[in-house]
C-alpha positions as CSV (number, residue, x, y, z in Angstrom):
1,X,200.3,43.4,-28.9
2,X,196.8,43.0,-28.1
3,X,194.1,45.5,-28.1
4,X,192.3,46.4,-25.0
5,X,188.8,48.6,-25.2
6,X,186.9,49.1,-22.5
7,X,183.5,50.7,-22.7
8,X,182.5,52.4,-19.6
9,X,178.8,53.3,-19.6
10,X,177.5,55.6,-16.1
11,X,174.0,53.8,-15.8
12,X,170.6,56.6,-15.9
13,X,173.5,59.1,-15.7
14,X,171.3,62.1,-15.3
15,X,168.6,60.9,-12.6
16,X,171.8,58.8,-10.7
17,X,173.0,62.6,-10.5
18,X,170.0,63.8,-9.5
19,X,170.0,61.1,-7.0
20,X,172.9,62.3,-5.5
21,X,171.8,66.1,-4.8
22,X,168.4,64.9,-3.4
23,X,168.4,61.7,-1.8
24,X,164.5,62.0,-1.5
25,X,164.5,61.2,-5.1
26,X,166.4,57.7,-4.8
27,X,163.1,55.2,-3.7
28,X,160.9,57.1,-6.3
29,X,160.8,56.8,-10.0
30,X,162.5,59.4,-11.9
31,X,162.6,61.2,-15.0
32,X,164.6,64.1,-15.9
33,X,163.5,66.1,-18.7
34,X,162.5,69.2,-20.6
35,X,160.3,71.5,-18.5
36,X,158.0,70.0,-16.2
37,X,156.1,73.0,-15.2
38,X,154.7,73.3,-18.4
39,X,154.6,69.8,-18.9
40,X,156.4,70.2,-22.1
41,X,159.0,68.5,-23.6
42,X,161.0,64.8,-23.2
43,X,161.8,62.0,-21.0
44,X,165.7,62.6,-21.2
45,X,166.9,60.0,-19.1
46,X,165.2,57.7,-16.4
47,X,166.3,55.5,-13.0
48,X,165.7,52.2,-13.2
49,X,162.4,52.4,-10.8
50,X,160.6,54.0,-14.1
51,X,162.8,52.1,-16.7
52,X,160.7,49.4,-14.8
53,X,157.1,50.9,-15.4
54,X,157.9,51.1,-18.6
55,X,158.6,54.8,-19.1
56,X,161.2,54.9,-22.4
57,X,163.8,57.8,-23.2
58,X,162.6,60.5,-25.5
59,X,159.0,59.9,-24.8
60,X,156.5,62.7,-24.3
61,X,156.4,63.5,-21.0
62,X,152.3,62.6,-20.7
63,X,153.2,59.8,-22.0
64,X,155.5,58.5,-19.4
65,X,153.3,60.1,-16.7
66,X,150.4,58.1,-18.0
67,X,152.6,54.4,-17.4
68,X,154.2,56.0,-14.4
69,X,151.5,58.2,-12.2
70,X,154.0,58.6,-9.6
71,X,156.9,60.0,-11.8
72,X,158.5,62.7,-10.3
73,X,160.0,65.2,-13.2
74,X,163.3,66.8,-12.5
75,X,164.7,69.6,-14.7
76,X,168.0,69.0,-15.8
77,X,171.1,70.9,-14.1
78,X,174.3,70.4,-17.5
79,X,176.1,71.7,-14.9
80,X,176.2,68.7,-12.5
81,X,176.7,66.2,-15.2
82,X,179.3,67.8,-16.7
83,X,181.0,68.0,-13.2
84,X,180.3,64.1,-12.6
85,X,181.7,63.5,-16.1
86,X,185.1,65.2,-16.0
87,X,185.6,63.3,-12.1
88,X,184.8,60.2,-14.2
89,X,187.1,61.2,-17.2
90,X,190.1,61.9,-14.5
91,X,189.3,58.1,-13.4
92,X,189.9,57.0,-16.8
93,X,192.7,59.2,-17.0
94,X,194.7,57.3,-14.0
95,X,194.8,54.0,-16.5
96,X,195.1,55.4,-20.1
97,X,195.5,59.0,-22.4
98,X,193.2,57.4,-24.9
99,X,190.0,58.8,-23.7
């Protein structure tokens, strides 16, 4: 019998996220990262509207701001994407055990 894999991969899985509890967020380029108050820390995942200005994952966060002036820095929220994962995982759950 044949193998099957199939790779599933949730595109800018943290901004989409964030996406989804702001909408105001969806027609700006996003970044969600360490601590934007203090400006500290790194790019931790990106939408595709700053993938497109260049801004890269695990940059500084000047960095990014200085390709992207319009970047808007969201602090991340585990909770959410944990939530978004397990509703993904009981997708994968309807078609196979082998997650």
């Amino acid at each position: 019998m044949a193998k099957i894999f199939l790779h599933s991969d949730l595109n800018n899985f943290f901004a989409s996220v964030e996406c989804l509890y702001d909408p105001s967020l969806r027609d700006k380029p996003v970044a969600v990262c360490g601590n934007p108050e203090a400006r500290h820390g790194i790019v931790l995942a990106k939408n595709m509207l700053a993938k497109k200005k260049g801004v890269k994952t695990g940059e500084a966060l000047w960095q990014a701001k200085e390709k992207c002036p319009d970047l808007v820095f969201v602090k991340p929220h585990y909770d959410r994407y944990l939530k978004f994962s397990e509703l993904a995982q009981e997708i994968y759950k309807e078609y196979t055990d082998l997650i």
